[in-house]
N, C-alpha and C positions, 0 to 999 in steps of 0.2 A: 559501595557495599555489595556481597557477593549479592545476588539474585534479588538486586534492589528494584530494577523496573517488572520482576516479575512478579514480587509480593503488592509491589505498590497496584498493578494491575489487576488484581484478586482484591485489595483494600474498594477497591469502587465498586464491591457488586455489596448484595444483602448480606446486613454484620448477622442478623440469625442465621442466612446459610451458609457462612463461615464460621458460626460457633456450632451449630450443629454437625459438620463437615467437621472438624478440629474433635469433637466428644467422640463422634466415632472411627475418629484415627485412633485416639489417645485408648480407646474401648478395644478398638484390636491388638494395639502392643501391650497392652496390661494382659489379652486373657492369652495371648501369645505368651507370654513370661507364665502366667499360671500352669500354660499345657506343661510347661518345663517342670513345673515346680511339680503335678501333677505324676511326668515320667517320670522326674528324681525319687518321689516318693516308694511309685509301684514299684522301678531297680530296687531301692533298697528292700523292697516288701520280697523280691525274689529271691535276693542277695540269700537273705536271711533264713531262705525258704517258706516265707511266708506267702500262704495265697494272696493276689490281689484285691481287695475289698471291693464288697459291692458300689461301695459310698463313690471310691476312687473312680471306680468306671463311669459309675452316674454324670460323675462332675468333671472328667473328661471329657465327657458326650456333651454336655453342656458345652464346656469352654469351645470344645472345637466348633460348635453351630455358632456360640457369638461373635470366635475368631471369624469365620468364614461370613457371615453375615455382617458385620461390619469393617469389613474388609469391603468387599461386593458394594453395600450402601456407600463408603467414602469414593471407592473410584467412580461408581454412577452419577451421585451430589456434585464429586468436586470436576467432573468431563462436562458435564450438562450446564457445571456456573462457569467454567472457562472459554467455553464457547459462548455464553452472554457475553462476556465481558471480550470477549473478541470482538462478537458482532457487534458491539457499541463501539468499542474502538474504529473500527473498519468504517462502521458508517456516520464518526464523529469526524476521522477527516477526510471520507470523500463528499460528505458536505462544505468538508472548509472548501477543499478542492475544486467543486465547481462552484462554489460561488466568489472564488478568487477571482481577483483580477487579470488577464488572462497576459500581461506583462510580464505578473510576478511568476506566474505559472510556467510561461517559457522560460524562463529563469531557470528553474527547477531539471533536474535530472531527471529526464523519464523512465530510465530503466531501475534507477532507483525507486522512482514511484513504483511499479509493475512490483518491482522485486520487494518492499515492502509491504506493501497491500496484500500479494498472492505468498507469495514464499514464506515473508517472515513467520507469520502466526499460521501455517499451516504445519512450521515445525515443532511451534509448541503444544500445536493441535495433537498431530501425530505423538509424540514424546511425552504429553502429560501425563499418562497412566505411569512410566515411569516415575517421573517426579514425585508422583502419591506415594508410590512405591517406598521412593528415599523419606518420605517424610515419616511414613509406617514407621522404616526400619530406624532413623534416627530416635524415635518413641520407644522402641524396641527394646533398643540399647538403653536406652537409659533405666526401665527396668530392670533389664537385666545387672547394670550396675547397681539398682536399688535390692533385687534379690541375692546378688552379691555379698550385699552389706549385712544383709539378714542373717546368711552362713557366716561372714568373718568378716568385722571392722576391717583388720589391717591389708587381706586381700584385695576387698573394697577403694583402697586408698594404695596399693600399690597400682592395681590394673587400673583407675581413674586415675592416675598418675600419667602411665601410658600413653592412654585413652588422648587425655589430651593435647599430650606432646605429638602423638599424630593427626588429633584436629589443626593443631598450630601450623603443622609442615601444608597439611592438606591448603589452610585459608594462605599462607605464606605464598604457594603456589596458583591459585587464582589467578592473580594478576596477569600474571606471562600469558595464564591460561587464555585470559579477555583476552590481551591483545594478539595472540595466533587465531584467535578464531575472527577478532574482525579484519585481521589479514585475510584470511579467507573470504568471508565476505563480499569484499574491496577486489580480491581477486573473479571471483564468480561474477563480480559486476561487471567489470572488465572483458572478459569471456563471453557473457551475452549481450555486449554493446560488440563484439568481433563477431559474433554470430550474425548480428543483426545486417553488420556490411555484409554477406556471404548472400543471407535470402535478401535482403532492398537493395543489393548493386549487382544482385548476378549476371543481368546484360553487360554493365560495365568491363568486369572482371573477365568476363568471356572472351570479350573484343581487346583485352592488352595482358598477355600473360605475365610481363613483367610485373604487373600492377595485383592478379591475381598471387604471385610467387611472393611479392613482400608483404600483402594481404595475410597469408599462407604463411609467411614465418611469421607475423607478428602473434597470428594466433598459437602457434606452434611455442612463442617464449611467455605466452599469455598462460598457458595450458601447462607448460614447465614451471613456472612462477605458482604455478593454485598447486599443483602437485607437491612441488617443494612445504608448499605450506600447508595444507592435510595431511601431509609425512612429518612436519614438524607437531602440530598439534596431537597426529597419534602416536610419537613420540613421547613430549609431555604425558597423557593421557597411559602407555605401557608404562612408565616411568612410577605413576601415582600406583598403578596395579600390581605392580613389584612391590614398591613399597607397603602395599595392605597385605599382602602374603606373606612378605618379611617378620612385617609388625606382628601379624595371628600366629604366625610358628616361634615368633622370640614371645609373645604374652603367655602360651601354653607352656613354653620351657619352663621362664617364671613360676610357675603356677605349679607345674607337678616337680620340678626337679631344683626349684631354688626355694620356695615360701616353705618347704614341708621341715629344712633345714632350721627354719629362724623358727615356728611360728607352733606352740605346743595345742595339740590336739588337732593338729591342721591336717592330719590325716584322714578323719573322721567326715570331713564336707572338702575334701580334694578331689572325689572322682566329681560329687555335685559343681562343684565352679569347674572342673576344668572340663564337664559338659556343656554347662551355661555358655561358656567360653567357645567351644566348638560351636554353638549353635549359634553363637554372634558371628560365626565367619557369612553367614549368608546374609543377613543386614547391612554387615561390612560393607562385603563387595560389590551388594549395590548402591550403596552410598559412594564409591569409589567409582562406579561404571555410570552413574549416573551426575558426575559431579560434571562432564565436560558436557552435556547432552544439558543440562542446569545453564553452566558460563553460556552456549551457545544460544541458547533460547534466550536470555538476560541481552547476552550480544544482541539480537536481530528482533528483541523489541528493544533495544537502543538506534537501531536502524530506523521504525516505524516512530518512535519520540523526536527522532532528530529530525524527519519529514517535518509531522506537526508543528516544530519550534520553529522552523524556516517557514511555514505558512503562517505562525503568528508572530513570528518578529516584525515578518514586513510590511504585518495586518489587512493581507492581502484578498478579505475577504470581507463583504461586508451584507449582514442581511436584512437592511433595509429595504421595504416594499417587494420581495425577493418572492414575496407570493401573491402579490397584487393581480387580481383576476383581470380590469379593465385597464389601460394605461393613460397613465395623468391628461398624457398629449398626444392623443388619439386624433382632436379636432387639429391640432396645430394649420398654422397661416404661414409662419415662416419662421425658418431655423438658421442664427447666423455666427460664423464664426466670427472671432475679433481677437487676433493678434495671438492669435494658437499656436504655442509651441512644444513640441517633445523629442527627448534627446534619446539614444540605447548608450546605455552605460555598461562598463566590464564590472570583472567583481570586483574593483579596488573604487569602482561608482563614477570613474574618469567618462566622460561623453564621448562617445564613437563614433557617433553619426547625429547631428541633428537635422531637424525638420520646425520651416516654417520659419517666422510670424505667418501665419494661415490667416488671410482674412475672405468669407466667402460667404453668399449668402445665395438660402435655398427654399423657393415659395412652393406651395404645395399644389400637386400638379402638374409639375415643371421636368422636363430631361434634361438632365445636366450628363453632357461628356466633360473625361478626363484624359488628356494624352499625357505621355512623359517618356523618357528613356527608362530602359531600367536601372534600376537603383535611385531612380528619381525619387523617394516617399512616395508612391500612389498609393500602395498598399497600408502602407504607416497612414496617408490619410482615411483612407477607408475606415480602418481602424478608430480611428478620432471623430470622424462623422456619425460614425455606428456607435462609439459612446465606450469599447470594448479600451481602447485606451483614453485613458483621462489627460488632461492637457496638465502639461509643468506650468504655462503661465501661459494668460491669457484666460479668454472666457467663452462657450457654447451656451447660444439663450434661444430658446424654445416660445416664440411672442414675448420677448422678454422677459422670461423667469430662466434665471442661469440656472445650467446644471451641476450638481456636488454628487457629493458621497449619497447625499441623502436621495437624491432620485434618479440616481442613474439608473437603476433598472428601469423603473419607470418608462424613461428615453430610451431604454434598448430594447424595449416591449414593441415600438414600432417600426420595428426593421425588419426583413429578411432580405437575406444575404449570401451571396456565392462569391466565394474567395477563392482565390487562384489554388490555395493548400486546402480545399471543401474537405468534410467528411461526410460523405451518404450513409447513412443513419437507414438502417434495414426497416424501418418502423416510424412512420406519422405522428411521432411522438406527440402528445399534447393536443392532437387534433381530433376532438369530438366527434366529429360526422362529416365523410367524405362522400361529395355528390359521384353516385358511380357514371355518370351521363359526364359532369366536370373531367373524369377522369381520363374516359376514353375518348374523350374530345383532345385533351393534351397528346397523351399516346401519339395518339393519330397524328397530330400535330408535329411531335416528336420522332413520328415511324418509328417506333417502339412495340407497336402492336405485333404482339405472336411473340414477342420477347420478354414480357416482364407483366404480372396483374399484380393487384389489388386485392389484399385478402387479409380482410381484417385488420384493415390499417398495416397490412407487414407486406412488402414489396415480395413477390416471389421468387427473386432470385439479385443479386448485383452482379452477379457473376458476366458481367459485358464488357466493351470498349470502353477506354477513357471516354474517348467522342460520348457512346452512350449513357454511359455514366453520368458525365454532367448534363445530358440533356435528362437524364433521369432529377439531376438535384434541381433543373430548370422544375419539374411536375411539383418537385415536391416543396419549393420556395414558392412558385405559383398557388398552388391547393391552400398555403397558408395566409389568408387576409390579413394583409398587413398594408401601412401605409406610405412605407418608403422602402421601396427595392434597392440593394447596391448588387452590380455584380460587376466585379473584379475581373475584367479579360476573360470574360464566356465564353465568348466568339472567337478566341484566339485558336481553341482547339477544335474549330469547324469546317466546315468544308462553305465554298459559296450561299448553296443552296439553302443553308441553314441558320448564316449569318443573315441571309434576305429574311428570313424567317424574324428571328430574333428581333432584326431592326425594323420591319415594313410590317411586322404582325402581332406579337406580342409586345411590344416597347408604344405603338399604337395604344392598341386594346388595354396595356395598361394606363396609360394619358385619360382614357376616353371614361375610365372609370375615377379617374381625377386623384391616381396614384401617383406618388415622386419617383421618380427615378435617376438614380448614379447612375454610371456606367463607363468603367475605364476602358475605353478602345484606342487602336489604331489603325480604325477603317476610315480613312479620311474619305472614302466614296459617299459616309453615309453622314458626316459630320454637320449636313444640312438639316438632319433631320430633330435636332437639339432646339432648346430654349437658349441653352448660356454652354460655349465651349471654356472651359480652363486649360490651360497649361502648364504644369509641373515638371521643373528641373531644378535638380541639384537642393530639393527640398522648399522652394520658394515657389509659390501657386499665384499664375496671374490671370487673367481673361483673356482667352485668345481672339483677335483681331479677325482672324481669316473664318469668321463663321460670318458672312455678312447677309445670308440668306435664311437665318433660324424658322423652325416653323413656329 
């Protein structure tokens, strides 16, 4: 139905400030019909030679304040509820969002996300005073047809005759109309997932021009493709606008130079309708200018619905203990895997790659290294240790209480974590009070100092080196007390001095405070310095032999 996700989306706010909103639309197209009725009057009062009546004046002055003031109140009411109901929408699924599982979440088209969250509802942000507009004018009209009726049944019933024969062509047309517009769409999304190669591979593209040159056309038939199709939509779109010009010069024809033929006395209220008639061209045509600016809002909260139903299809979200301030398994003793496994699946749900039977066990306390080639699952396990993905079969027990649906936050409340793909987060989020002596202790630690403070939980600047970077995400995993560290090849993008650091000082210092620690390297100089080495290839995790000197 035409403009079904967007009534349905005004349906969820307050039914009083939609019936209130709705009285004083319907309040403006009534005394809009009156001013008419009011000028028809005072013409003929001229016509006649008669002076205009005081009365008339009076109640023009009237009509035009409650036009104008109800008018003013419905677009301020219905702008102020559309942005509720925005802002509900917006933060009903970036709730689902992060509290998804973060599986289903890569799954997910990111630039779709971006492009619905920001884009979609900022066009119907922008465009809704329109839309009031069309609603006005549709009210309008039908007064109008009702004032119609007052001067002559049969005029009444030949122009609603019309009337509605060009409503029909109008809804007939919709459809085409939806689907050029999420052509569009589809194409805009397209265009800023090409954009996105140009700024995240610009060294790439630099160093192989060929590679920049098909880059370079692809955008170039990405960009001819959207063109094509906002040329076909304004198309559509001049096509409807023609036809509302058509229709207003063949309904006046009608009206002065065919009804006066058939229709006895039709002289007498023919200039009155075929004023009324003139003054329905400006309702018209923005019911007509508004109709495609309508389908595309409609389009692109079908963008922001279809987000939603793919986060609750896969039910990828779940809010148990999701606020829980202390976590379950704070004291934990030991965490063991048992016969853990998980597969990545394409979108027809076929297995791509599996990982595991995982069986592994991790006492508290303890450094555990992880070697492996790449592509070996280290990361998939990281993932499955940290609780971030959930196992297909097999089981994670926590002192024996397995983990589910129901407590896995819980379980991932004792982690922090540096992943090879980190995001440095500008701000301490979540972290109450930072010892500023802890802080510049790290720094220092880090040689960070004169490059980057602390101010108000807000880091003052990222703007640094990879290298610094993750020694920056080192301060801010560290600052947070937590009882099991993983980090993902830390050390991979350090230099000597830093890796001695990592391994002979902090990876220490955290034992000593009777912290766990992961850690996937391939520093075999330092592999002495573990409880238990693993080994992972090709998705199968064993215990490696060559640590025979553990501390």
């Amino acid at each position: 139905m035409l403009g079904s996700h967007v009534i349905g989306l005004l349906k969820t706010g307050s039914s009083q400030t939609l019936k209130y909103a709705a009285i004083v639309t319907c309040l403006a197209g009534l005394s809009n019909v009156v001013l008419i009725a009011l000028i028809n009057i005072a013409a003929e009062q001229t016509s006649l030679m008669e002076p205009v009546s005081t009365k008339s004046r009076i109640l023009f002055l009237i009509g035009f304040a409650i036009f104008f003031l109800s008018i003013r109140s419905s677009l301020f009411v219905a702008n102020h509820f559309l942005q509720q109901r925005l802002g509900e929408l917006r933060l009903r699924i970036m709730n689902k969002i992060r509290l998804s599982q973060l599986r289903a979440l890569e799954s997910l088209n990111q630039s779709q996300i971006y492009s619905a969250l920001a884009k979609e509802g900022d066009y119907l942000s922008q465009n809704f005073p329109m839309l009031v507009s069309a609603i006005q004018s549709v009210i309008s009209l039908i007064f109008c047809l009702l004032y119609i009726a007052y001067l002559s049944i049969p005029a009444f019933l030949v122009i609603t005759s019309i009337t509605i024969f060009a409503l029909f062509y109008f809804w007939s047309s919709r459809q085409s109309l939806n689907l050029a517009l999420l052509d569009v769409n589809q194409h805009e999304q397209s265009l800023f997932e090409s954009i996105g190669h140009f700024l995240k591979g610009h060294k790439e593209i630099r160093l192989n021009r060929v590679k920049s040159n098909a880059l370079y056309q692809q955008f170039l038939e990405i960009g001819d493709q959207l063109e094509a199709s906002i040329v076909k939509v304004g198309g559509q779109w001049v096509s409807l606008l023609m036809f509302t010009n058509a229709f207003l010069y063949v309904l006046l024809g009608i009206v002065v130079f065919v009804l006066p033929f058939f229709l006895q006395g039709f002289s007498d209220v023919i200039y009155k309708i075929a004023a009324t008639a003139i003054f329905s061209v400006g309702p018209f045509t923005t019911i007509t200018i508004t109709l495609p600016i309508f389908s595309r809002a409609n389009a692109e909260l079908d963008e922001i619905y279809n987000l939603e139903k793919s986060l609750d299809s896969n039910s990828t979200y779940k809010q148990s203990n999701s606020n829980t301030a202390e976590p379950l398994f704070k004291n934990f003793e030991k965490i063991a895997l048992h016969n853990v496994t998980f597969g990545y699946r394409n979108a027809a749900g076929e297995v791509t790659f599996a990982s595991g039977p995982f069986n592994m066990q991790i006492n508290r306390g303890d450094i555990i290294f992880i070697r492996g080639g790449n592509g070996s699952g280290k990361s998939t396990l990281m993932k499955l240790v940290s609780g971030l993905y959930l196992p297909e079969e097999g089981i994670i027990e926590v002192d024996d209480i397995a983990i589910s649906d129901i407590n896995a936050q819980s379980y991932r409340e004792i982690f922090s974590c540096i992943f090879t793909d980190f995001h440095l987060f500008d701000n301490l989020y979540g972290v109450d009070k930072v010892s500023a002596n802890r802080f510049s202790e790290l720094v220092e630690l880090m040689e960070l100092t004169g490059k980057v403070n602390l101010e108000n939980n807000r880091f003052s600047t990222l703007k640094l080196s990879h290298g610094q970077r993750k020694r920056l995400a080192m301060i801010a995993s560290l600052l947070v007390d937590k009882d099991i560290y993983i980090f993902d090849e830390w050390a991979a993008d350090q230099d000597a001095h830093f890796r001695k650091v990592f391994y002979q000082q902090i990876l220490p210092e955290l034992k000593s405070r009777n912290k766990t620690i992961i850690a996937v390297t391939h520093d075999e100089q330092y592999w002495h310095l573990c409880d238990t080495l693993y080994t992972l290839d090709l998705g199968v995790l064993s215990v490696d032999p060559s640590n025979p000197n553990p501390i």
